[in-house]
C-alpha positions as CSV (number, residue, x, y, z in Angstrom):
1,X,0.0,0.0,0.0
2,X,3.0,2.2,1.0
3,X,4.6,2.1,-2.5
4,X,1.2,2.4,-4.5
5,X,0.6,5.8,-2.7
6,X,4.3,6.2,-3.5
7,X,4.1,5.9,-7.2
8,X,0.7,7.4,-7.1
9,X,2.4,11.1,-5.7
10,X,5.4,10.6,-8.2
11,X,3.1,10.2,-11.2
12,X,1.3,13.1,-9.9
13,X,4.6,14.9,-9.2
14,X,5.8,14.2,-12.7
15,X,2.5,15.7,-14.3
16,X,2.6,18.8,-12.3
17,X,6.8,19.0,-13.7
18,X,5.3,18.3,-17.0
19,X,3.0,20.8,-17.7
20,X,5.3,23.5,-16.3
21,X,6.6,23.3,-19.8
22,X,5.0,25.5,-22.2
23,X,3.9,24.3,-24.6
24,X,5.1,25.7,-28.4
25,X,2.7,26.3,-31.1
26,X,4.6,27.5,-34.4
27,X,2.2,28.7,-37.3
28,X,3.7,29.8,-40.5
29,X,1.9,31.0,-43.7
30,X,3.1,31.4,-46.7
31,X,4.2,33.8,-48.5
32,X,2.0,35.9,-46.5
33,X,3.2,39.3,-47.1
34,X,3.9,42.4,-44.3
35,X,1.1,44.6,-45.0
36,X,-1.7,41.7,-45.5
37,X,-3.6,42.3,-42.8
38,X,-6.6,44.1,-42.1
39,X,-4.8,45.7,-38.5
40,X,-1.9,46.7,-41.0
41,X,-4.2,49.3,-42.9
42,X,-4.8,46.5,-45.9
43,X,-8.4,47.8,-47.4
44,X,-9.2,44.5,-49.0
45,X,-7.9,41.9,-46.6
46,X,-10.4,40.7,-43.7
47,X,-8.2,38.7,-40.6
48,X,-10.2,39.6,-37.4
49,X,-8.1,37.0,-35.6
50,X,-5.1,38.1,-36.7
51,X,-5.8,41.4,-35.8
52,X,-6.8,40.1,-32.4
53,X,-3.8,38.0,-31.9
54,X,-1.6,41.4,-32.1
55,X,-3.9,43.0,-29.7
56,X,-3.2,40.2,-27.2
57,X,0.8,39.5,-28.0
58,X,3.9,41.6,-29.4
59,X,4.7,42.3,-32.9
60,X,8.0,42.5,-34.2
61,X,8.4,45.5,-37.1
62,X,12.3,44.1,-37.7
63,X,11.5,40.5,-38.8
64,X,13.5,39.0,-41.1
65,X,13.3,35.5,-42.8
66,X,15.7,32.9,-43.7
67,X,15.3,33.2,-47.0
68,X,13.5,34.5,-50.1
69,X,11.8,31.1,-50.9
70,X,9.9,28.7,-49.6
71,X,12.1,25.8,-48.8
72,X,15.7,27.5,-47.8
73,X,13.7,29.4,-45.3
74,X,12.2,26.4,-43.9
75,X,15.9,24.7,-43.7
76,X,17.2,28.1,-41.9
77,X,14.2,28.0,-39.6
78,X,14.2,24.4,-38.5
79,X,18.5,23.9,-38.0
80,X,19.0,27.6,-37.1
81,X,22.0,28.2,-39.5
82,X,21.9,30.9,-42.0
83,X,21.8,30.4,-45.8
84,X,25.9,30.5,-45.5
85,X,25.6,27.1,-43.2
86,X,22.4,25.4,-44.4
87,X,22.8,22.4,-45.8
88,X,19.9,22.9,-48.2
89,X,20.1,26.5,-50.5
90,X,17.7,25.2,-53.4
91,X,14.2,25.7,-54.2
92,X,14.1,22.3,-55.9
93,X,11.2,21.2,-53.7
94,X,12.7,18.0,-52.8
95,X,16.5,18.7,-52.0
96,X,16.8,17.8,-48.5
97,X,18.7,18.6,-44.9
98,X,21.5,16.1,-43.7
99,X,20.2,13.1,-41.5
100,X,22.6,14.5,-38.7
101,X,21.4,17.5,-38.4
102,X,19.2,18.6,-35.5
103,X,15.9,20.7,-36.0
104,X,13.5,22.1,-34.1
105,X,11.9,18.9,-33.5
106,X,15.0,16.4,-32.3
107,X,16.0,19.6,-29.9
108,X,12.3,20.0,-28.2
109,X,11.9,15.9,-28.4
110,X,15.2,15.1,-26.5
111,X,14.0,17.6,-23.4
112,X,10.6,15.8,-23.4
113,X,8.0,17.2,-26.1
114,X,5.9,15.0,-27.9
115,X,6.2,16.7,-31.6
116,X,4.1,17.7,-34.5
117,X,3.9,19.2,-37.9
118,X,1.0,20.1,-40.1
119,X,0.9,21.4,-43.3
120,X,4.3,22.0,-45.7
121,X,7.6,20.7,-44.8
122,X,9.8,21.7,-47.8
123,X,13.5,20.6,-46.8
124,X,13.1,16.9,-47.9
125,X,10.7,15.0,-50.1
126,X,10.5,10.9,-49.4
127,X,13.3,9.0,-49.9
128,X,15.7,11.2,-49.0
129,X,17.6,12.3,-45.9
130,X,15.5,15.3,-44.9
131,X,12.1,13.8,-43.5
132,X,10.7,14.3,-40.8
133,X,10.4,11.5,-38.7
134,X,14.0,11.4,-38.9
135,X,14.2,14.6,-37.5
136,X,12.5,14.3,-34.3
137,X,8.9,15.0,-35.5
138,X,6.5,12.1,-33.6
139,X,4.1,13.0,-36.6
140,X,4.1,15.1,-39.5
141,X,1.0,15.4,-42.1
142,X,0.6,16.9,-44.8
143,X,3.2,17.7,-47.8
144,X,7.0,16.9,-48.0
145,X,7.8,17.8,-51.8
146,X,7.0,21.7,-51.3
147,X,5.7,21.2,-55.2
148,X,3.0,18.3,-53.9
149,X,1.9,21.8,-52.2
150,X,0.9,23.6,-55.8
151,X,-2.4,21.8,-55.7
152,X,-4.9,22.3,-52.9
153,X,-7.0,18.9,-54.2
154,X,-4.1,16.3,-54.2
155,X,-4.7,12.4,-54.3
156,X,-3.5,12.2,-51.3
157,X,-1.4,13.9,-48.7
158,X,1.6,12.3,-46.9
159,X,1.7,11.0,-43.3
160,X,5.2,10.1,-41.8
161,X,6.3,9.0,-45.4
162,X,3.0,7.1,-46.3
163,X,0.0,8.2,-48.5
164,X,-2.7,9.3,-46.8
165,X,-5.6,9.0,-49.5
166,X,-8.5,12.4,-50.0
167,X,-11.3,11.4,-51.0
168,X,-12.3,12.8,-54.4
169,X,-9.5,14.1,-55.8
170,X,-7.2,13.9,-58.9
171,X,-3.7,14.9,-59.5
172,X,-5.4,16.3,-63.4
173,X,-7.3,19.2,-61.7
174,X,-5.3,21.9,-59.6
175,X,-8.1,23.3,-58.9
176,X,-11.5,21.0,-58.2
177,X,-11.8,18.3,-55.7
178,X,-13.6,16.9,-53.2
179,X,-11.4,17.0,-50.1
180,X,-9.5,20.0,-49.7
181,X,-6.3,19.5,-48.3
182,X,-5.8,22.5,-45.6
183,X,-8.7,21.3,-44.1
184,X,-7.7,18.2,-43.5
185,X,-4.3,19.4,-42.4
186,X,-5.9,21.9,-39.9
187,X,-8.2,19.1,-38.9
188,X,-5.2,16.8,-37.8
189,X,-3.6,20.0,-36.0
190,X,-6.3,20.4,-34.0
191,X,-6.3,16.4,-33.5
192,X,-3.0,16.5,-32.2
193,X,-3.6,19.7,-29.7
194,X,-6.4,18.0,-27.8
195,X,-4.7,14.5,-27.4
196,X,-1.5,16.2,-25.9
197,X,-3.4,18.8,-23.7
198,X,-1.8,17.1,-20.8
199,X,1.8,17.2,-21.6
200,X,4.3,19.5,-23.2
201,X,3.7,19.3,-27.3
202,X,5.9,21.0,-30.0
203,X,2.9,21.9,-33.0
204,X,4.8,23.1,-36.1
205,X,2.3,24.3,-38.5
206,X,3.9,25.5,-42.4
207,X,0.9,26.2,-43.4
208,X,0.6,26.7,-47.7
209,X,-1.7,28.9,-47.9
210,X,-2.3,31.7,-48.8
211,X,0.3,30.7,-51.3
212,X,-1.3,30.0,-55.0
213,X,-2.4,27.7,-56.7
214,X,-5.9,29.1,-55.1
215,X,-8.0,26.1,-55.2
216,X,-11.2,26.7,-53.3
217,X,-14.5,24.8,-52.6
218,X,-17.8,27.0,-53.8
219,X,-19.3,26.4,-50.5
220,X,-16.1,27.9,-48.2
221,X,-17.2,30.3,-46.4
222,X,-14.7,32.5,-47.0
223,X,-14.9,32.1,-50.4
224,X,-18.7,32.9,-50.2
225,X,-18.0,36.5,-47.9
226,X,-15.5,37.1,-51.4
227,X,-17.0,35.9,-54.3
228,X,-19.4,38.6,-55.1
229,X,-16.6,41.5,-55.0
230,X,-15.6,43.9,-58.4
231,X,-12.1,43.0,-58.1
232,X,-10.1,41.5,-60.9
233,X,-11.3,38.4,-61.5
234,X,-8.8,37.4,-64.5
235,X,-9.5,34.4,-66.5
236,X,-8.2,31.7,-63.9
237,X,-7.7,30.8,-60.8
238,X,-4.2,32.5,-60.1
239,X,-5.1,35.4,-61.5
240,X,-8.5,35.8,-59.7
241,X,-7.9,38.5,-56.3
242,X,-10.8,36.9,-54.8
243,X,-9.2,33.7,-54.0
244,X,-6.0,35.1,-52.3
245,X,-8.6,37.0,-50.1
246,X,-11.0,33.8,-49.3
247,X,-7.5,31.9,-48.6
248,X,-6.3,34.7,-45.7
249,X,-9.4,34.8,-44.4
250,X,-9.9,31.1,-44.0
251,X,-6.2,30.7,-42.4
252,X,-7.6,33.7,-40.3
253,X,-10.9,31.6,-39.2
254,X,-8.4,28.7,-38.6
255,X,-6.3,30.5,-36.4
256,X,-9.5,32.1,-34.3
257,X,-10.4,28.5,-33.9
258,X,-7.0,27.4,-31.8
259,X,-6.6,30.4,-30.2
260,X,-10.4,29.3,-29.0
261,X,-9.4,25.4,-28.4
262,X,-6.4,26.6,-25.8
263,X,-9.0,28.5,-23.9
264,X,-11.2,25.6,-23.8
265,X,-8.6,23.3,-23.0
266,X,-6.8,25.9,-20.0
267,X,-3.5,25.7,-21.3
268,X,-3.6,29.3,-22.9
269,X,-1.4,30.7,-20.4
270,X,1.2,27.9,-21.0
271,X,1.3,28.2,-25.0
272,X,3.4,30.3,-27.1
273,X,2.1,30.5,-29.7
274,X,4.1,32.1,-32.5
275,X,2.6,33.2,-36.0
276,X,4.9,34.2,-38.8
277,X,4.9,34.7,-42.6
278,X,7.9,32.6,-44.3
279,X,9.6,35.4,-46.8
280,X,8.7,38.4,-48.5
281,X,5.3,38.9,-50.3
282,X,4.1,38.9,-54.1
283,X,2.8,41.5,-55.9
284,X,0.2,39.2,-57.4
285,X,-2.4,40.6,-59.5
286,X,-0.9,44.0,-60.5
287,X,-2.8,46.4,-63.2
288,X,-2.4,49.9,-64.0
289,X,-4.1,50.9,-60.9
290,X,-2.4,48.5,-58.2
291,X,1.5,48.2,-59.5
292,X,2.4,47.1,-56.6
293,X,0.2,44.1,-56.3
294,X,-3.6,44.2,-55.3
295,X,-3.0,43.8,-52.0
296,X,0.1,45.5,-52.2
297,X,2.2,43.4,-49.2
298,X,5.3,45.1,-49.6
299,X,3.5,48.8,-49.5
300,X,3.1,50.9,-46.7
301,X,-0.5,52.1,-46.9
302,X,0.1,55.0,-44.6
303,X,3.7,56.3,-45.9
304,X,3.3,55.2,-49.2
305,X,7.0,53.9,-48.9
306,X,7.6,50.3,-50.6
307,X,9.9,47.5,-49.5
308,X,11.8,47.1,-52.5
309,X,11.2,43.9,-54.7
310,X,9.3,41.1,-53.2
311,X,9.7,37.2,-53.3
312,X,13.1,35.3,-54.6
313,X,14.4,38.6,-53.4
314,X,17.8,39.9,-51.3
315,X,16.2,43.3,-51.2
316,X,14.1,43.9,-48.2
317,X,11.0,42.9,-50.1
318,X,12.2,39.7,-50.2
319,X,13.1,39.1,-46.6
320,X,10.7,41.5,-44.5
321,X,7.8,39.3,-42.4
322,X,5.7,39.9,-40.5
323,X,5.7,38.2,-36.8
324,X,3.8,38.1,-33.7
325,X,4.3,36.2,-30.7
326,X,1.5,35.6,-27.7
327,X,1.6,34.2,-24.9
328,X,-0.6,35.3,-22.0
329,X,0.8,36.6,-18.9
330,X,4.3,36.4,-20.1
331,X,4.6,38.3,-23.4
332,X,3.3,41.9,-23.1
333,X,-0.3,42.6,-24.8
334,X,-0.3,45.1,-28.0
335,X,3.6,45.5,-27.6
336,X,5.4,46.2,-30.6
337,X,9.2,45.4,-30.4
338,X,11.7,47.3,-33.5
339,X,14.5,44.3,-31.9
340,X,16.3,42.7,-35.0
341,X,16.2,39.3,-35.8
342,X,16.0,36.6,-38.0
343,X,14.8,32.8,-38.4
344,X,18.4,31.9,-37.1
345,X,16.9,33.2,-33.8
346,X,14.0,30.6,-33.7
347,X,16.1,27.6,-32.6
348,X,17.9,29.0,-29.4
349,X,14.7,30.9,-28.5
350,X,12.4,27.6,-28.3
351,X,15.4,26.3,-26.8
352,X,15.4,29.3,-23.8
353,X,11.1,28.9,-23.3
354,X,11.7,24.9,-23.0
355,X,14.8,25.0,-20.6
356,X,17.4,23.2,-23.0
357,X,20.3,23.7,-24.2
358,X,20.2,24.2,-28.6
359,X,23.3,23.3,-31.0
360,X,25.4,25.4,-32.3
361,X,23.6,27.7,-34.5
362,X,23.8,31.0,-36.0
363,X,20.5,32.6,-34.2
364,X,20.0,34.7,-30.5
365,X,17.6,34.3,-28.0
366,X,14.4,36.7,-27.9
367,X,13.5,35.5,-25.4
368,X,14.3,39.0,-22.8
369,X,13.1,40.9,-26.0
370,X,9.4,38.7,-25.4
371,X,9.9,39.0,-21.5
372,X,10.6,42.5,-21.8
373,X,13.5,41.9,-19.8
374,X,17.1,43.3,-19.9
375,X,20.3,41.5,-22.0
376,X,19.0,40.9,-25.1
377,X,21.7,40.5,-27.7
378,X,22.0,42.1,-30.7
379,X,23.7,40.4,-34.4
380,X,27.0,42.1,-35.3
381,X,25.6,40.9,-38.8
382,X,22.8,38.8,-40.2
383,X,23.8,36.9,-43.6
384,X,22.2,35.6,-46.9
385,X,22.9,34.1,-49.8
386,X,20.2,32.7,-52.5
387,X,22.0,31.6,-56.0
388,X,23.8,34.1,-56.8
389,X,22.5,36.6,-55.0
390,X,24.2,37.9,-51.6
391,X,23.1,40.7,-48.7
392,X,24.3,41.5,-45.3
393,X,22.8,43.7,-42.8
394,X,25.0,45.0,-39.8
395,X,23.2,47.6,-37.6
396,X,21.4,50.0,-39.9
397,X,23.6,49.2,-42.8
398,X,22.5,46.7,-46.0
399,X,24.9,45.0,-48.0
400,X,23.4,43.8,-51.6
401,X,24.9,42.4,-54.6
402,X,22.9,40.6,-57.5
403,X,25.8,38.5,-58.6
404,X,29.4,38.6,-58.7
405,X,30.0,40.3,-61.5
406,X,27.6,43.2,-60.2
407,X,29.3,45.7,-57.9
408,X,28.3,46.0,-54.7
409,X,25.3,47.8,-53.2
410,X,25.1,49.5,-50.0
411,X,22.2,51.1,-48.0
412,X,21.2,53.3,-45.1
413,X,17.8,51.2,-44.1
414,X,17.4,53.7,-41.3
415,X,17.2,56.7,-43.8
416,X,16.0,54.9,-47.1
417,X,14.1,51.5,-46.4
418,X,13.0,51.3,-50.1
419,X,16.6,50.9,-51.1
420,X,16.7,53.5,-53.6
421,X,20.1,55.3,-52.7
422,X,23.3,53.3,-53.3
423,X,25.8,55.1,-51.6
424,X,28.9,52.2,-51.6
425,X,31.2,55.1,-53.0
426,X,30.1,57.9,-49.8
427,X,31.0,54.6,-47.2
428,X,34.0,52.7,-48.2
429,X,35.4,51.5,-44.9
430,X,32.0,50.3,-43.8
431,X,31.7,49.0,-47.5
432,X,34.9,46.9,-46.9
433,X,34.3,45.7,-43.3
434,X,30.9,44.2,-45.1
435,X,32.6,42.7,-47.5
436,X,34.9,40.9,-45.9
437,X,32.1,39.9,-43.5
438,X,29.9,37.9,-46.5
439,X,33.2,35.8,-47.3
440,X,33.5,34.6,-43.4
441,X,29.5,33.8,-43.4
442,X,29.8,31.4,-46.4
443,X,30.7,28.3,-46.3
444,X,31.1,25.2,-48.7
445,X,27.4,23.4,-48.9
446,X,27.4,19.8,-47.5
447,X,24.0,18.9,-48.7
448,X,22.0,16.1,-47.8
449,X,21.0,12.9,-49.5
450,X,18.4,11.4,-52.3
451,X,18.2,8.0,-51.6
452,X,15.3,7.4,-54.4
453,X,14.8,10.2,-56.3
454,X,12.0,8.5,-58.2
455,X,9.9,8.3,-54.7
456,X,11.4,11.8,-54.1
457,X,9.7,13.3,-57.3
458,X,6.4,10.7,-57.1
459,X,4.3,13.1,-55.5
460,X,4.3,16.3,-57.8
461,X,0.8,16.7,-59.5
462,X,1.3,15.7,-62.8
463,X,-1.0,18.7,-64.7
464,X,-1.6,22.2,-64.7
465,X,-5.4,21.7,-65.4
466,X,-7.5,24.9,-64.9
């Protein structure tokens, strides 16, 4: 009886240990651009939730990305080197990380999270050495060839390397389906919340949208509030406005509905709960009247100033996100924080809120910065690299060169954030010291591995049916 009442208080003692850990909910949208947001002064966009979600957490106005595209920024994001370490720099779609290296998911699993991810991966298709259930992910549903993720109605989605079948669907129709598949990702996201409510969990959620190809069912919802309005429609679905709006406002409804679960569940106050875009925006659906995109995500409605280029970018267009991080009781509500960091960051900052120690990476803690506490650090230089593209920024200062044969470009960001003055020739000591800084940020690539490169390319859809 003595050592059942024993065990009994240690189980009990272990729970109470456990759920001291907060839990870590990571939300990502893609491509989702600065100014697409209806609390950012967007006109067109409706995200209530979004809008909330700053009202209730801090928002970063110096967020940078890992990258210009889709699946380097992932690989920065997850291993916490910059695009001079990672061991995946190609938008490929199915070029992969290393099998030794550590992400997100091994580093939170090891110190006792039970781990998740929902929606794109992007930094290793199947069959090779980037997926990730190698990787420390107990679960991950949804896409791992970041191409599988052009089609919102795919046969079937992938669940720790196996197809998971949606009913309805065919690989000839981009557009038209049955099942569609952020749904069912959000669905297994919100599966995954509720079974580990009583322990420390790790939710990673990539989301694609609102990325194109924009695929909607007639009956969405959001796709109902849009369908009516005198945008430009275009003659397809990619260049039709209406869908990019139904797809933030659905993501928007998506994220109401967890912010609503942790309340319902009582483990709000020990979430962070992180929401992010993954690089710069697109100026989709430009005419003469909107030349800088319709929704114009790069274009600051009240200034009128524009962050130069946009997506596939070195130039702040390409690398500006917007971020947000809530977490009640601990991160200040409606704080906005100018601190400047990048995806680096991400891995020794989870690493800080869990109690662990992270590997070697190229990031900083935000952690005081979210605490609004004293001894935050500050980068002597934050680094990229994307073919042959290059940029460094150190303090207020921006590096930028197009290629190696193009001379260099330099910027005051604190006087001219649209890039438009190159003043290399008024600066050339802090030119040089810049230089010299992008040749010790790169390094060699050590890429990782495609075992099958048949099953690595098997799951792309195979037509661009309209």
């Amino acid at each position: 009886m003595y050592k059942a009442l024993l065990f009994i208080f240690f189980l009990v003692g272990f729970n109470a240990m456990a759920k001291k850990q907060p839990n870590i909910i990571y939300l990502m949208l893609d491509e989702w651009g600065y100014f697409e947001s209806s609390h950012m002064n967007n006109k067109y966009l409706i995200t209530p939730n979004i809008d909330q979600f700053a009202t209730e957490g801090m928002r970063f106005t110096n967020a940078y990305a890992g990258a210009p595209t889709c699946g380097p920024t992932r690989a920065v994001l997850l291993t916490g080197k910059h695009m001079g370490h990672t061991s995946m720099r190609t938008n490929d779609g199915y070029s992969a990380i290393r099998a030794d290296e550590t992400t997100l998911g091994s580093m939170l699993k090891k110190k006792g999270y039970v781990t998740g991810g929902f929606g794109k991966w992007g930094v290793g298709a199947r069959g090779t050495s980037g997926v990730p259930e190698n990787h420390g992910f107990d679960q991950f549903f949804g896409y791992y060839d970041q191409v599988h993720a052009h089609t919102y109605f795919p046969e079937y989605l992938i669940h720790n390397s196996k197809e998971f079948p949606l009913k309805g669907n065919s690989n000839k129709d981009r557009y038209n389906g049955e099942t569609h598949a952020q749904n069912v990702i959000f669905d297994e996201s919100i599966k995954f919340i509720k079974k580990n409510k009583d322990v420390p969990f790790f939710c990673y959620l990539p989301w694609t949208p609102p990325h194109g190809h924009w695929g909607i069912k007639k009956d969405d919802p959001s796709w109902q509030l849009f369908k009516d309005r005198p945008w430009t429609a275009g003659q397809s679905r990619d260049t039709d406005s209406r869908g990019y709006a139904a797809f933030m406002h659905m993501v928007d409804r998506q994220i109401g509905e967890i912010a609503s679960l942790l309340k319902e569940l009582d483990i709000d106050d020990n979430t962070v709960f992180f929401l992010c875009g993954d690089n710069g925006g697109s100026d989709y659906f430009k005419t003469k009247d909107h030349p800088h995109g319709f929704f114009a995500p790069n274009l600051n409605p009240e200034t009128g100033e524009r962050f130069r280029a946009g997506k596939r970018s070195l130039y702040e267009g390409g690398l500006k996100v917007p971020m947000y991080v809530r977490w009640p009781g601990k991160v200040k509500a409606s704080s906005v924080s100018d601190h400047l960091f990048y995806f680096p960051d991400i891995m020794p900052t989870l690493a800080d809120i869990a109690k662990t120690d992270p590997p070697e990476t190229d990031g900083l803690t935000i952690l005081p910065t979210l605490l609004s506490k004293d001894g935050q650090k500050n980068h002597k230089f934050m680094y990229w690299e994307y073919y042959r593209q290059t940029a460094l920024r150190m303090d207020q200062w921006k590096l930028y060169r197009t290629d190696k044969k193009s001379s260099w470009e330099l910027y005051d960001l604190s006087k001219d954030i649209q890039e438009l003055h190159n003043i290399a020739k008024d600066h050339p000591q802090v030119l040089q010291e810049m230089i010299a800084l992008t040749e010790v940020a790169h390094e060699p690539i050590r890429p990782g591995i495609i075992y099958d490169k048949q099953l690595a390319l098997k799951d792309r859809p195979k037509s661009k049916t309209k």
